[in-house]
C-alpha positions in Angstrom: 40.1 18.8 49.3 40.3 22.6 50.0 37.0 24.2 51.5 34.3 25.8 50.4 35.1 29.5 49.8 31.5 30.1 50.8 29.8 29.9 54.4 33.2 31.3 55.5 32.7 35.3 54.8 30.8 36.0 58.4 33.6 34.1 60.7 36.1 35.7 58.7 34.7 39.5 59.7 35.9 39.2 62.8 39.3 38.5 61.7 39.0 41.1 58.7 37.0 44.0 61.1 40.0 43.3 63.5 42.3 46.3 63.8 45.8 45.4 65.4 44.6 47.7 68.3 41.9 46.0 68.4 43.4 42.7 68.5 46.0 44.2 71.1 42.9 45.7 73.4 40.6 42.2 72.8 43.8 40.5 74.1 44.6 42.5 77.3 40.4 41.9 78.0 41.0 38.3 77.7 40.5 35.8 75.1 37.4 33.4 75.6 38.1 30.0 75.2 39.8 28.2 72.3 38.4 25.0 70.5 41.4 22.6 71.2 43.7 22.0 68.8 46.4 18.9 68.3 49.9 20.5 68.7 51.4 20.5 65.5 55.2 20.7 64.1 55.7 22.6 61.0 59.1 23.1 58.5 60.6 26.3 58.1 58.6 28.1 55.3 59.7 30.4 52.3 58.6 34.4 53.2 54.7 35.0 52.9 54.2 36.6 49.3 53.0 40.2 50.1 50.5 42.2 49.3 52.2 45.3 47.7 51.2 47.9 46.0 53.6 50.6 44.3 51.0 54.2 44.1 53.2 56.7 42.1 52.6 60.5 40.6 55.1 62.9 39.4 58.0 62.7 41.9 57.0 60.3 45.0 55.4 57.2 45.7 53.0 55.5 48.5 53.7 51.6 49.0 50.8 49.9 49.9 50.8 46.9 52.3 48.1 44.1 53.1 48.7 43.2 56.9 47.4 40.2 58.5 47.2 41.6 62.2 47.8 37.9 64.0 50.5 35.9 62.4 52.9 33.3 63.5 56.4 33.0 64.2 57.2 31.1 61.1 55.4 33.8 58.8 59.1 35.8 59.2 61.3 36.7 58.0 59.1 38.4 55.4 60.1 39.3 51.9 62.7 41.2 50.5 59.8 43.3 48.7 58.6 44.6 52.0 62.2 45.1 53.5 62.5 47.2 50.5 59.8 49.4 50.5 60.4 50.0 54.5 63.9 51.2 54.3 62.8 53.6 51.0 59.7 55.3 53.0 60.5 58.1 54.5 57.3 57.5 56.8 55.4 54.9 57.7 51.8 55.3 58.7 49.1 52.3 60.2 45.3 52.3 60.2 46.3 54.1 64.0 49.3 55.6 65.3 51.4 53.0 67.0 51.1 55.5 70.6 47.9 55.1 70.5 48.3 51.5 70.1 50.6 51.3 72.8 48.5 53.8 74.8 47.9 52.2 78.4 44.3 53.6 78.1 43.7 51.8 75.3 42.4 48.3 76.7 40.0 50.5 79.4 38.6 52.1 76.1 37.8 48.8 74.4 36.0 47.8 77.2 33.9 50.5 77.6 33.0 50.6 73.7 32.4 46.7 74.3 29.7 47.2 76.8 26.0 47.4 76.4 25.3 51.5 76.2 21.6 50.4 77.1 21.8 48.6 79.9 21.0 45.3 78.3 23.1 42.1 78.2 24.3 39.8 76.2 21.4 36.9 77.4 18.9 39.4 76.7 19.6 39.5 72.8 20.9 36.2 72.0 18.0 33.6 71.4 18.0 30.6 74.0 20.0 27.9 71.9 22.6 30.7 71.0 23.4 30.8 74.8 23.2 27.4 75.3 25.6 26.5 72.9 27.7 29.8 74.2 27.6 28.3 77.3 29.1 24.8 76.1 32.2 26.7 75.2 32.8 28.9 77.9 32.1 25.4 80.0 35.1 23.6 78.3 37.8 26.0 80.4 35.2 26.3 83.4 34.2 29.7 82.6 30.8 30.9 82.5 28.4 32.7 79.9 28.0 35.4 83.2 31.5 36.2 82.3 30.8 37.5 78.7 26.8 39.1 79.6 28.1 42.9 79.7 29.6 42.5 76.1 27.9 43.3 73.2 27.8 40.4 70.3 30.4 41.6 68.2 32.8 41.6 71.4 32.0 38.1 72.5 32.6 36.9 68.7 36.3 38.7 68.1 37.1 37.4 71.7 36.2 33.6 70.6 38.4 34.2 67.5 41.1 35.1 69.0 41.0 32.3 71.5 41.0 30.3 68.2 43.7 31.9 66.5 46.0 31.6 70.1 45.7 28.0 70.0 46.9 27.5 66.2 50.2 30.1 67.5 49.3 33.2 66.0 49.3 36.6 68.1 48.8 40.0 67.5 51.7 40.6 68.8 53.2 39.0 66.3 51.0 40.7 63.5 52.7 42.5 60.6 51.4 46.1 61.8 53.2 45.3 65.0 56.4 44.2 63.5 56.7 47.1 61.3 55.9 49.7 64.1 58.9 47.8 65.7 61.2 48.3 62.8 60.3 51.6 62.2 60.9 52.7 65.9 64.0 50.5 66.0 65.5 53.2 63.3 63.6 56.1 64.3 61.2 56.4 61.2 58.8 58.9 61.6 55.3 57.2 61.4 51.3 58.0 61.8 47.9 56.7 61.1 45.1 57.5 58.9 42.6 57.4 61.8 42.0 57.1 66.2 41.7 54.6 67.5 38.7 55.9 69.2 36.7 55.7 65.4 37.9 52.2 65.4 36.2 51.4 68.7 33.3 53.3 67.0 33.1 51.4 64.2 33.3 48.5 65.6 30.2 49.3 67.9 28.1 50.6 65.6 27.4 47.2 63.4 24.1 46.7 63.6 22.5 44.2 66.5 20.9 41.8 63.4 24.3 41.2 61.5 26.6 41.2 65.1 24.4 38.5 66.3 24.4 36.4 62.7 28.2 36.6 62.7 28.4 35.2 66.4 25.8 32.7 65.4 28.3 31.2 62.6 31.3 30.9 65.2 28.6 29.4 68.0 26.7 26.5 65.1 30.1 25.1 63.9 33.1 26.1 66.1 34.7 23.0 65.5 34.9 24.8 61.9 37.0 27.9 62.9 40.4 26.7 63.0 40.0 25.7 59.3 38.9 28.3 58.2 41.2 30.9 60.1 43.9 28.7 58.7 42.9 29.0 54.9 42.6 32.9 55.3 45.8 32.8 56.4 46.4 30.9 53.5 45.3 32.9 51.4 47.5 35.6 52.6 50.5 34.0 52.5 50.3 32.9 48.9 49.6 36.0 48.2 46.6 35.2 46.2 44.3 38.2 45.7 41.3 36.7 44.6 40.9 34.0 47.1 41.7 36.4 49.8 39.0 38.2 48.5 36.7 35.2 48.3 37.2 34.9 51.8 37.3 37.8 53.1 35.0 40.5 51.7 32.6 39.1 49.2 30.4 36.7 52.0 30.6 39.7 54.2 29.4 42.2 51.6 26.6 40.3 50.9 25.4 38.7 54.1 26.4 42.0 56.7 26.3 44.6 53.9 25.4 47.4 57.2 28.8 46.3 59.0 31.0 45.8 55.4 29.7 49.2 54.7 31.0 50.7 57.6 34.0 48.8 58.6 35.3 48.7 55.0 33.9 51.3 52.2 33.3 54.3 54.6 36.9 54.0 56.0 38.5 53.2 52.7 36.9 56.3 51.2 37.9 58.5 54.6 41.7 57.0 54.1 41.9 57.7 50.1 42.4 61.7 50.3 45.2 61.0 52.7 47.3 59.0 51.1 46.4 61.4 48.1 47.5 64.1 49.9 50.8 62.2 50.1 51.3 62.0 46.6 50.0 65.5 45.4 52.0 68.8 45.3 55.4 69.1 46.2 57.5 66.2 46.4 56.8 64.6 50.4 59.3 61.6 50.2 57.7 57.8 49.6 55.8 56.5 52.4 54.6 52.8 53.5 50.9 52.2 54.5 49.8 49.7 56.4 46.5 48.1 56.4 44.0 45.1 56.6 44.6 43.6 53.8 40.4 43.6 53.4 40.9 47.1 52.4 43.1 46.7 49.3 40.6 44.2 47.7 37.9 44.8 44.8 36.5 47.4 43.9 35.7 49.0 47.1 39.5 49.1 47.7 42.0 51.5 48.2 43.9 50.4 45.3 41.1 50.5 42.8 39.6 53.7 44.4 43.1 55.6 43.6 43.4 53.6 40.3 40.4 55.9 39.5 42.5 58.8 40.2 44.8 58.4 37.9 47.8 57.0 39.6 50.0 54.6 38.4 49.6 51.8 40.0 51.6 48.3 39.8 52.3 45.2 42.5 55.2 45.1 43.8 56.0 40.9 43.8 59.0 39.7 43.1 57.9 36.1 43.8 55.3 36.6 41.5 57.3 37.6 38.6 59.3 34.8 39.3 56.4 32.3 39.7 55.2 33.8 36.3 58.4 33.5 34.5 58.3 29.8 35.1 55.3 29.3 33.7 56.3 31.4 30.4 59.2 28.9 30.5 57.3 26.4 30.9 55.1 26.4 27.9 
């Protein structure tokens, strides 16, 4: 029996809100413990369906790309679709330049943004069975709640995800964005990013203290939960399926951290729309590949809606779908 789509949206932040230079800099800080997890053997697998998105004018195009910033070993080789698209950009730009991904700095400047600004700590504004039950977990790899009090909620709760996610085999390192920064380098593609990565340390620290502490307290009441429901977003993602990504991913979070969704997904998708406009309009540019969360190409809050509105032509690019679909008509 699959689970419910709902009571999942508030985990799933943490894994949607995650940048992979944020899941890079989280990493370097140190994961906090994971929930253990039975060792399990799995067959080779056919290439995730991607999230693609063909955005065309006059005389260029801008492919757009759902990422999934941890994946798995098995999640490659990916599809022909996205191998496609790659080798006809001309550029390839990321939510943040891959140097300033790579930037050495980078995991010093995630801590800081982590921190308390106020001097408070993290036992001062979680309630008392909040850091009990922290305190559990940290206990179960003989770490301590003391290690965690200079970190601000919304820290502590990526950090427990991603202790998650490393014991089900997923890594940022492994992460889409990183592969195709890889590739791209590997033939000398010219690439950028559609924002810093000090915004995305911004944005990150600015949810409020009321929604960073409700997310945490989801993880914290059912962490025996968590590696289910990473593993249907992930899911989700590989099938391709738009509307239960969606399910999981945005629509819980809209409505039960509408502050945070606001700013980690609306105010950055409507910052990121006049660039890649500005790489369709005027003079022919060349086609580029963009690379995001795939949280930001969903609904109507999207990027691919908000450029729909502009006029584009817009169509997925899903060869696996068409094919899917074409067995059905065949089917009937």
């Amino acid at each position: 029996m699959s689970r419910s789509f709902k009571k999942i949206g508030l985990t799933a932040l943490a894994i949607a809100a995650l940048s992979s230079a944020a899941a890079v800099a989280v990493t370097q800080q140190g994961a906090a413990p994971a929930v253990a997890q039975a060792a399990t053997v799995t067959a080779a697998k056919a290439p995730p369906v991607p999230l693609l998105w063909k955005v065309s004018d006059r005389d260029n195009a801008v492919y757009l790309l759902g990422s999934f910033h941890l994946l798995k070993a098995d999640d490659y080789p990916l599809s022909n679709d996205i191998d496609t698209a790659l080798a006809a950009a001309d550029k390839v730009v990321f939510e943040v330049p891959p140097e300033q991904v790579t930037d050495p700095a980078t995991g010093e400047k995630f801590r800081v943004a982590a921190g308390f600004a106020d001097g408070r700590t993290l036992s001062q504004v979680l309630p008392a069975d909040m850091r009990e039950k922290l305190s559990r977990i940290m206990a179960m790899s003989g770490a301590s709640i003391d290690q965690l009090d200079s970190y601000e909620p919304w820290f502590v709760n990526l950090s427990l995800m991603l202790g998650v996610s490393q014991s089900l085999g997923f890594s940022p390192d492994k992460g889409l964005d990183q592969y195709l920064m890889q590739q791209a380098a590997a033939v000398n593609k010219p690439t950028g990013g559609l924002e810093t990565m000090e915004l995305q340390f911004q944005v990150l620290d600015s949810a409020p203290m009321t929604e960073q502490i409700s997310s945490l307290r989801e993880f914290l009441d059912r962490p025996q939960d968590m590696p289910g429901m990473l593993t249907d977003l992930h899911q989700a993602w590989r099938d391709g399926n738009v509307a239960r990504l969606d399910e999981l991913s945005r629509k819980e979070m809209q409505e039960k951290t509408p502050q945070t969704y606001r700013q980690i997904n609306i105010e950055r998708n409507d910052a990121w729309v006049p660039k890649i406009r500005g790489m369709l309009d005027g003079v022919k540019k060349g086609d580029t590949l963009v690379v995001v969360g795939a949280l930001h190409l969903l609904g109507q809050d999207g990027v691919v809606e908000k450029l729909r509105g502009h006029g584009y032509t817009i169509e997925r690019v899903c060869t696996a779908c068409n094919a899917a679909n074409d067995g059905a008509s065949q089917a009937k």
